[in-house]
C-alpha positions in Angstrom: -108.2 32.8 -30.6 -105.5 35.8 -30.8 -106.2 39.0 -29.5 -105.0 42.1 -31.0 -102.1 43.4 -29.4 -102.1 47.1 -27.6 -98.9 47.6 -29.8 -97.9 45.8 -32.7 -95.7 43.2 -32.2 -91.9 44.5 -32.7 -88.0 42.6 -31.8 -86.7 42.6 -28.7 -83.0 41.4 -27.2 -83.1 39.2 -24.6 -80.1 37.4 -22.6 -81.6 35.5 -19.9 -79.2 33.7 -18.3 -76.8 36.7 -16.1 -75.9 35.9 -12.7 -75.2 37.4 -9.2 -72.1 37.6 -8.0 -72.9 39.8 -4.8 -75.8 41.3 -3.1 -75.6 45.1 -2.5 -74.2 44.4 1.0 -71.9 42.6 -0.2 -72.8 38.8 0.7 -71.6 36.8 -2.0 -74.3 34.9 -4.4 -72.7 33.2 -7.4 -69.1 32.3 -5.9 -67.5 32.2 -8.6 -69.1 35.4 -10.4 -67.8 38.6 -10.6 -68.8 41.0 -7.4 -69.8 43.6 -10.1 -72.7 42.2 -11.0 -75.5 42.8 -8.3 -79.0 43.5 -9.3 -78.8 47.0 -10.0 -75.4 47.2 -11.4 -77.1 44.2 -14.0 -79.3 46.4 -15.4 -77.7 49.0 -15.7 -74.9 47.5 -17.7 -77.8 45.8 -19.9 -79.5 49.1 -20.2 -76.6 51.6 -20.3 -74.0 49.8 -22.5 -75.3 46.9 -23.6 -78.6 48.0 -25.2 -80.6 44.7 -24.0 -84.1 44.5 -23.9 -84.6 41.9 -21.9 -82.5 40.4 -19.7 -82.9 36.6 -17.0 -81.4 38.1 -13.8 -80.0 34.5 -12.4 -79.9 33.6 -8.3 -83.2 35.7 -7.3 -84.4 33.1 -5.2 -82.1 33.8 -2.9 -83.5 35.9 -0.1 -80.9 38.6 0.2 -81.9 39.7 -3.6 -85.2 39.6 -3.2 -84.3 42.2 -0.7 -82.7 43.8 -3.3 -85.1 43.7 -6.1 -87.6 45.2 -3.3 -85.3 47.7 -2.5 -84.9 49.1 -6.1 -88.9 48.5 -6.3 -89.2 50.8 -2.9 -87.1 53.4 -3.9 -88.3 53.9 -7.4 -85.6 53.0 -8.9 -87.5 50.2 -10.6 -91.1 49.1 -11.2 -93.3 45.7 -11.3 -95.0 45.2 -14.8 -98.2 43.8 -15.1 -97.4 41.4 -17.7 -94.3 39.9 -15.4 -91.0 41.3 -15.1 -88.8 44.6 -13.3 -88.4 47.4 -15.8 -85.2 49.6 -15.1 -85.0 52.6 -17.8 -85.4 50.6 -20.8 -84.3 46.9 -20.0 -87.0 44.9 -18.2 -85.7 41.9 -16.0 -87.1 38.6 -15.6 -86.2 37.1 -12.1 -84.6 33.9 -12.7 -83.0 30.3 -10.8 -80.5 28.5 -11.6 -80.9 24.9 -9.5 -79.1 21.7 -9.4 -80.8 18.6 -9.8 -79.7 14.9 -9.4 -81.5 11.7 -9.5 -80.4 8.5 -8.7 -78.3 7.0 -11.7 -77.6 9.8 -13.8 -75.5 12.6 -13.7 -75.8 16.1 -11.6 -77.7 18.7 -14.2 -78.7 22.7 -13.7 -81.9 24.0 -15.3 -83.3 27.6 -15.3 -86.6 28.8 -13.8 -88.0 32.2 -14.2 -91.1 33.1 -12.5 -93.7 36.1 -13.4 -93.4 37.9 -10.0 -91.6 38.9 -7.0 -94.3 36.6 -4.8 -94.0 34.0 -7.2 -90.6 33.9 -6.9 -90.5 34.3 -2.9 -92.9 31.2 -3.0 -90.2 29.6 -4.8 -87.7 30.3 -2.7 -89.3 29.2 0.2 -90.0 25.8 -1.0 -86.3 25.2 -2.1 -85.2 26.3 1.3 -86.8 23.7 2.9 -84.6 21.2 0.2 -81.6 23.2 -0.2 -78.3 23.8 2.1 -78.1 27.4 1.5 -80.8 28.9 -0.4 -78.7 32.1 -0.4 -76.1 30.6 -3.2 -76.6 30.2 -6.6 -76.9 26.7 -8.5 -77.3 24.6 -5.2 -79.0 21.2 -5.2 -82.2 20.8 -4.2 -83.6 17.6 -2.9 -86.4 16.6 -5.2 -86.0 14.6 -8.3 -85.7 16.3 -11.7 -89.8 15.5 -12.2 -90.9 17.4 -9.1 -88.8 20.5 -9.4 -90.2 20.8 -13.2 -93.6 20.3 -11.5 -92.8 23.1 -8.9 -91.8 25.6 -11.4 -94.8 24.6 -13.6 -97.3 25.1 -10.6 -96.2 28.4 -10.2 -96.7 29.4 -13.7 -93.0 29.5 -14.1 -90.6 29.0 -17.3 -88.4 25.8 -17.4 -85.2 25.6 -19.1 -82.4 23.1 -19.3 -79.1 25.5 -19.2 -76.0 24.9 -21.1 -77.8 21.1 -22.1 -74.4 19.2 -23.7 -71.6 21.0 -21.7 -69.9 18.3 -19.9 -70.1 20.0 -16.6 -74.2 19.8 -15.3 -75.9 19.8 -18.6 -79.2 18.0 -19.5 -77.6 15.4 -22.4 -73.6 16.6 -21.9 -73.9 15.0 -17.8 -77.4 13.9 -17.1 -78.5 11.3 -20.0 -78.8 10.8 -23.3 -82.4 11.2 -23.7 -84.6 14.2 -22.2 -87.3 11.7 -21.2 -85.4 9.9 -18.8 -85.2 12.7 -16.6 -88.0 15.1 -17.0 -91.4 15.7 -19.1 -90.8 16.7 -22.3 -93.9 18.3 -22.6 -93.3 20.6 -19.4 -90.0 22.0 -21.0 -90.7 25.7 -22.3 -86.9 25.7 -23.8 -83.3 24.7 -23.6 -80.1 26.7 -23.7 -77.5 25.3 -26.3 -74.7 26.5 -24.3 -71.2 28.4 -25.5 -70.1 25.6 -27.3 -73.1 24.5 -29.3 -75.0 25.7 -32.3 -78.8 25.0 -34.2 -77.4 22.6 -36.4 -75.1 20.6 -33.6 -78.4 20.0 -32.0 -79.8 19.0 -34.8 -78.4 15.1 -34.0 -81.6 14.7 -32.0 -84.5 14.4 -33.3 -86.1 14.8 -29.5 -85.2 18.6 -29.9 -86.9 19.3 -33.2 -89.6 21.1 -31.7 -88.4 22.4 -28.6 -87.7 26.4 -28.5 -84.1 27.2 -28.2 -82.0 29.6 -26.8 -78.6 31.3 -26.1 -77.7 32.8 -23.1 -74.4 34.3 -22.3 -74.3 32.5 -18.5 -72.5 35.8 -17.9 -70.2 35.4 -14.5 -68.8 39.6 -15.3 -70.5 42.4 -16.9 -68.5 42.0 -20.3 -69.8 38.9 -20.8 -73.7 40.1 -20.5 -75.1 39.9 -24.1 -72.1 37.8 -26.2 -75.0 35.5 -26.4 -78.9 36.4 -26.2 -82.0 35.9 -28.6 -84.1 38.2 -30.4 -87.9 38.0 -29.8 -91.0 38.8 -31.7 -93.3 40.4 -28.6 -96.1 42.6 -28.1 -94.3 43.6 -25.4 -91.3 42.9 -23.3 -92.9 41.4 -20.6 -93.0 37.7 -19.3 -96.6 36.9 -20.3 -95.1 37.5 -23.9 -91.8 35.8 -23.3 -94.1 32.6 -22.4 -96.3 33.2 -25.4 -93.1 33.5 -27.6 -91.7 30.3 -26.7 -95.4 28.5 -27.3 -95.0 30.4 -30.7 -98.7 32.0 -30.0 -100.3 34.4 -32.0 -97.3 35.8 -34.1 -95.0 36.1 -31.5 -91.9 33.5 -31.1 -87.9 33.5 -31.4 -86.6 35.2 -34.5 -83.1 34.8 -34.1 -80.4 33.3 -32.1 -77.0 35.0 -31.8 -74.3 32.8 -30.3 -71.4 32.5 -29.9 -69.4 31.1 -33.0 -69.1 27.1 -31.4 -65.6 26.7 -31.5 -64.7 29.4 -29.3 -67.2 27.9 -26.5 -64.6 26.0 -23.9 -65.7 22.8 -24.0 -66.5 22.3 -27.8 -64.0 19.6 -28.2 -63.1 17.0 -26.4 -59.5 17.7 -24.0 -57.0 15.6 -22.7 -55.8 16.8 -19.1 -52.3 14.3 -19.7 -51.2 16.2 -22.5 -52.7 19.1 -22.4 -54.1 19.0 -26.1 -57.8 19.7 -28.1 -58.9 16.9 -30.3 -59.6 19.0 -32.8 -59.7 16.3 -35.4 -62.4 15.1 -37.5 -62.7 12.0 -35.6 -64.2 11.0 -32.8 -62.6 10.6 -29.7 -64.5 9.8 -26.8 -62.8 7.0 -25.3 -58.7 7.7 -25.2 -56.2 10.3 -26.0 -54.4 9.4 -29.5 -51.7 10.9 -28.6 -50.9 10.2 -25.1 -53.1 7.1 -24.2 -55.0 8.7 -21.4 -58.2 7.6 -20.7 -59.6 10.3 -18.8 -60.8 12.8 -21.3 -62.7 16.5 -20.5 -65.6 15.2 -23.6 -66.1 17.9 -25.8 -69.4 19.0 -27.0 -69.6 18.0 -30.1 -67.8 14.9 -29.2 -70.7 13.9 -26.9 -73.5 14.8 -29.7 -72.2 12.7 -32.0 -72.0 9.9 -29.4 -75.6 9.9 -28.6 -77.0 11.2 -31.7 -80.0 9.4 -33.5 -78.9 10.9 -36.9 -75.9 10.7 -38.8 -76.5 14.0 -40.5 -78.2 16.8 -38.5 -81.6 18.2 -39.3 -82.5 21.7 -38.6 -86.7 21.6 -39.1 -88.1 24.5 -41.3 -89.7 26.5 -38.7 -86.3 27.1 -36.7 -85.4 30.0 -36.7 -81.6 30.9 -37.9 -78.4 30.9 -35.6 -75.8 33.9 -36.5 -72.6 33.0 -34.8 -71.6 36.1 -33.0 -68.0 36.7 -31.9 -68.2 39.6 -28.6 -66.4 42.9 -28.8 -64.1 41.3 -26.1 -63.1 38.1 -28.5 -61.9 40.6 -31.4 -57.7 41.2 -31.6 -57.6 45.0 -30.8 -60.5 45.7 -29.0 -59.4 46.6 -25.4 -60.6 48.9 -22.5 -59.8 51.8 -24.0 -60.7 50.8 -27.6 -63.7 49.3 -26.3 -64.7 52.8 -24.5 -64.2 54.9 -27.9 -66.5 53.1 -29.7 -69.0 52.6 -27.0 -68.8 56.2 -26.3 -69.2 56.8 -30.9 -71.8 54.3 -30.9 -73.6 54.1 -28.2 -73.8 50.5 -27.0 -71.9 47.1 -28.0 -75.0 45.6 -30.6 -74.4 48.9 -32.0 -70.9 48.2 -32.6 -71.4 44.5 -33.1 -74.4 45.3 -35.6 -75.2 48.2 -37.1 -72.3 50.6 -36.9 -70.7 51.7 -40.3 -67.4 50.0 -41.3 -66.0 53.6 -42.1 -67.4 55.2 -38.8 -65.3 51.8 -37.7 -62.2 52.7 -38.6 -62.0 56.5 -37.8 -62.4 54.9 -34.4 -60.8 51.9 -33.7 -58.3 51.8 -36.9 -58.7 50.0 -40.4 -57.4 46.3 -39.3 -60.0 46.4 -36.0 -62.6 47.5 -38.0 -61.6 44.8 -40.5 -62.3 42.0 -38.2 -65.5 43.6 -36.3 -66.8 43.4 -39.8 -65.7 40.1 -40.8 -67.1 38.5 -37.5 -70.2 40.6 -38.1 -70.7 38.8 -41.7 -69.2 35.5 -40.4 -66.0 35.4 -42.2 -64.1 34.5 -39.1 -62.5 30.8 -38.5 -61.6 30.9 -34.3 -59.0 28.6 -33.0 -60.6 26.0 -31.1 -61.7 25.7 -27.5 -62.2 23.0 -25.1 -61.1 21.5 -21.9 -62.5 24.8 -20.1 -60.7 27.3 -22.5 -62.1 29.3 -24.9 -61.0 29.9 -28.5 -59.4 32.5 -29.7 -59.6 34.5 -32.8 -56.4 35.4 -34.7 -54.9 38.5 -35.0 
């Protein structure tokens, strides 16, 4: 039975999939991520210029930022909602994992956890220590097969989520196997993340996925990357307790939209041959050789590997799904540089505004006519993006 809400139930942004590059003192997290993004600095670019509800602060399991997160929590700077979650001004974070898992005969894959609360997380992050290298680094491998981590997270009355599932490099279907059930219980998987390079209808080739939540994260290694993916949620609240309720699709809440980016600018949506340095961007299938060099050792594109283990020939996207708006970022769009990009967040306020809801005349007084142009044209999805794959992303043309 439903309860009524405290507050009605209203939208909320959420991009949950931002990681750490460094701690505050400096000890790196996320290698390869950008040393700007440390908890604090996170939400206040979510909060500040992104205007993000919600936002899945990846790598808290590691001890040094769940010093951190105290930290903020101790000096007030932050506070511990009851529901589940860190509210910072008015973006609430959801402490997050991203883990490596790997089980005999299939491929190496990451999923996402997110966890209620600070102790729930701490418990986490102790058991992973015990099965982990270095505990203080993000996406590390635990030993435990793909089964017993789910059931870990689960226990804890965590979230699970397969990231980035078809990208060739650690996703669920794009490295680990062709079917979910191999590797994990379908029925203990609150969502999956499409991934940059895949959109609603791609994943719409299996009919596994028909009703499992989905949803795009920006897997944001800098701070201009935070929110060029995220989802919009129906909630009571932005809280975890109505995250979780949201992806059961309880009680009115749920996933109302899902802004992604537009496919072909993700870096691996077709396939890439390393010899000659060329995208398959044809209507054929190439998964085997390069047709125009011979090569044999091809960087598999995502749609490329879809259509390879698809069970449909033509894609179904079920009723009750809600609709995918291809989004191109700020950052993607000819013309929009620092300085543009600080006039109009400076007009506007913060980069949905811009993206969104800003007036195309308002647009041009400051940016100039042909910027404005294409913010407009990507806002109503009018763009066609040169292709990415093989680890680059499209482009959109001037």
């Amino acid at each position: 039975m439903c309860e009524t809400p405290r507050e009605p139930l209203r939208e909320y942004t959420a991009d949950l999939h931002v990681h750490i590059g460094r701690t505050s003192s400096g000890r790196p997290v996320k290698i390869s991520a950008s040393a700007d993004l440390t908890f604090r600095r996170i939400a206040e670019e979510a909060s500040e210029r992104k205007g993000i509800d919600l936002i899945g602060v990846i790598d808290c399991h590691s001890p040094d930022v769940l010093d951190d997160v105290a930290d903020c929590l101790d000096r007030g700077e932050m506070e511990e909602l009851p529901g589940g979650g860190v509210r910072f001004r008015r973006t609430v974070l959801l402490l997050g994992s991203e883990i490596e898992v790997k089980d005999p005969g299939f491929g190496a894959v990451h999923v996402l956890a997110f966890f209620p609360t600070v102790a729930d997380m701490r418990s986490f992050s102790d058991w992973l220590a015990r099965r982990m290298r270095n505990v203080r680094l993000s996406s590390q491998r635990v030993r435990a097969s793909a089964r017993e981590l789910q059931r870990e997270v689960l226990d804890r009355g965590g979230l699970f989520v397969p990231a980035h599932i078809f990208t060739p490099h650690k996703g669920l279907y794009g490295s680990g196997a062709p079917r979910m059930a191999q590797l994990l219980d379908p029925e203990g998987v609150s969502a999956v993340e499409l991934g940059l390079s895949a959109d609603t209808r791609m994943a719409g080739y299996l009919s596994e996925l028909d009703d499992v939540p989905f949803l795009t994260n920006s897997d944001a290694h800098s701070p201009a990357s935070i929110g060029r993916e995220y989802n919009v949620f129906r909630l009571a609240e932005p809280t975890f307790i109505e995250v979780a309720r949201a992806l059961r699709g309880e009680c009115g809440r749920g996933v109302v939209a899902n802004y992604g980016l537009h496919p072909r600018l993700g870096k691996y949506y077709r396939s890439f041959c390393p010899g000659c340095g060329r995208i398959l961007d044809a209507d054929d299938v190439f998964t085997e050789r390069c047709p125009h060099c011979g090569n044999d050792r091809l960087v598999r594109g995502v749609l490329d590997r879809i259509r390879s283990i698809a069970d449909r020939e033509v894609p179904h996207v079920p009723a009750h799904r809600p609709p995918y708006i291809a989004q191109v970022p700020l950052r993607f769009v000819p013309g929009v540089g620092a300085k543009t990009l600080e006039r109009l967040l400076a007009r506007f306020g913060t980069e949905m505004d811009v993206l969104h809801r800003a007036d195309p005349r308002e647009l041009a007084e400051v940016a100039g006519e042909a910027v404005a142009a294409r913010i407009i044209a990507a806002r109503e999805g009018k763009l066609e993006p040169e292709v990415g794959g093989g680890g680059r992303y499209g482009k959109i043309r001037a």
